[in-house]
Phi, psi and omega in degrees: 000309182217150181252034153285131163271304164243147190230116179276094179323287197317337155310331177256027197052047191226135185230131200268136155222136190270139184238136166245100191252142181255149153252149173263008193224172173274118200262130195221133174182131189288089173279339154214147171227120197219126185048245205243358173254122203240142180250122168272125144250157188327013183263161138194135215305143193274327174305333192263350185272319222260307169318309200297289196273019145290324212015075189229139171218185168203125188292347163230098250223045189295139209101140154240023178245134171306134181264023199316262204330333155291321184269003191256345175287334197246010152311123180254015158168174231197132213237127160286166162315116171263171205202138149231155204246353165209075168272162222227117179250177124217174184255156181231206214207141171202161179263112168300110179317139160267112202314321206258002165242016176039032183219131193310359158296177178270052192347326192279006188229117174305295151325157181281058166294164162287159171217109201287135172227153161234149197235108144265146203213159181270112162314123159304124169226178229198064181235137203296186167319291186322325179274016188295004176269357185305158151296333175298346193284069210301117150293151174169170192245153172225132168247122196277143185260088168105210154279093164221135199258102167291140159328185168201347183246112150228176164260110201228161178076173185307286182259040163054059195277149171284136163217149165261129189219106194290150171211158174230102186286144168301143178271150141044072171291072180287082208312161182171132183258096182241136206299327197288185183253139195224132202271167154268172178273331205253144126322108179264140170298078177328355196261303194293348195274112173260353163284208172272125168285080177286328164192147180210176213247132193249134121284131180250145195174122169282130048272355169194148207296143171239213176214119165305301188222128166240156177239122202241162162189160183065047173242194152233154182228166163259125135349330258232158200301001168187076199167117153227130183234104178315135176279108150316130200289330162278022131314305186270013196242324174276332147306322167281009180238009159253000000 
């Protein structure tokens, strides 16, 4: 994989941070969907993380297949899985297009009734720095390329909830490889793994299922006195191409 034992990332120009993002809005995306009803649940996906804190959108789209790995070239940093552990939902009620008449009625009906859907979506909460350790608080880690400047605002979900996102950089990042099996602090991308998955916790969630919590081993990690954070293998793909 690499002719590295150990790597102290700021050398190679990579810089590690912990991100704590609060929302300011209600966040919404269909991690499922059944009949008229679409489910958010507290995860969100390091592809929505890694677009968001890039602040890359596209005003036009040609094509219906996703381009990560193209855009993922012209990226100025690389987002692990986020997860908050005591988030808050409710559901709300909205009137639903009908696809194929393009109109908010009951097609199967002469009359114009509604024709009704529900979203559960993750409640905002509105907690200062100090509190950035909270539960209410979706975690996660970032590797940064170069001076590129992390956001402190982004946007995330179907209708662009406003989020705030406190950061702590890691000091003296330190790559380090083991054989032995090793839990991350994080939710992991199974796409990022150049070791063994020995077990993990599946979150299913599109464009692909991640691990709430894995156990890896013959991978590289960071180390820290209360924190180990898996190296995503294009992490390393980009240190072997300088």
């Amino acid at each position: 994989m690499t002719k590295y034992k150990s790597i102290n990332l700021n050398t190679k120009g990579i810089k590690v941070y912990k991100g704590s993002l609060f929302l300011h809005d209600y966040l919404w995306f269909s991690s499922s969907e059944i009949s008229k009803v679409s489910t958010t649940i507290p995860v969100i996906h390091n592809y929505a993380l890694s677009y968001a804190l890039n602040q890359f959108s596209y005003a036009i789209f040609v094509g219906n297949t996703p381009k990560y790995e193209e855009d993922f070239k012209k990226f100025n940093c690389y987002a692990t899985p986020s997860i908050s552990l005591c988030s808050i939902r409710e559901t709300m009620t909205y009137n639903a297009m009908d696809e194929k008449t393009l109109t908010t009625g009951d097609s199967t009906k002469k009359i114009n009734s509604p024709n009704y859907g529900w979203k559960n979506v993750v409640v905002p909460t509105y907690l200062p720095k100090s509190d950035k350790d909270s539960l209410y608080a979706f975690k996660f880690y970032v590797f940064t390329y170069g001076a590129y400047k992390l956001p402190s605002i982004v946007r995330i979900g179907k209708k662009g909830a406003s989020c705030r996102i406190y950061w702590n950089e890691v000091e003296n990042p330190i790559a380090k490889y083991s054989e032995k099996s090793v839990s991350p602090s994080h939710p992991v991308n199974p796409l990022d793994v150049s070791g063994t998955v020995i077990q993990g916790d599946v979150v299913k969630i599109p464009p692909h299922s991640f691990y709430r919590i894995a156990i890896i081993k013959e991978d590289w990690f960071i180390f820290g006195s209360n924190q180990v954070v898996h190296i995503p293998e294009r992490i390393f793909k980009k240190i072997n191409a300088n």
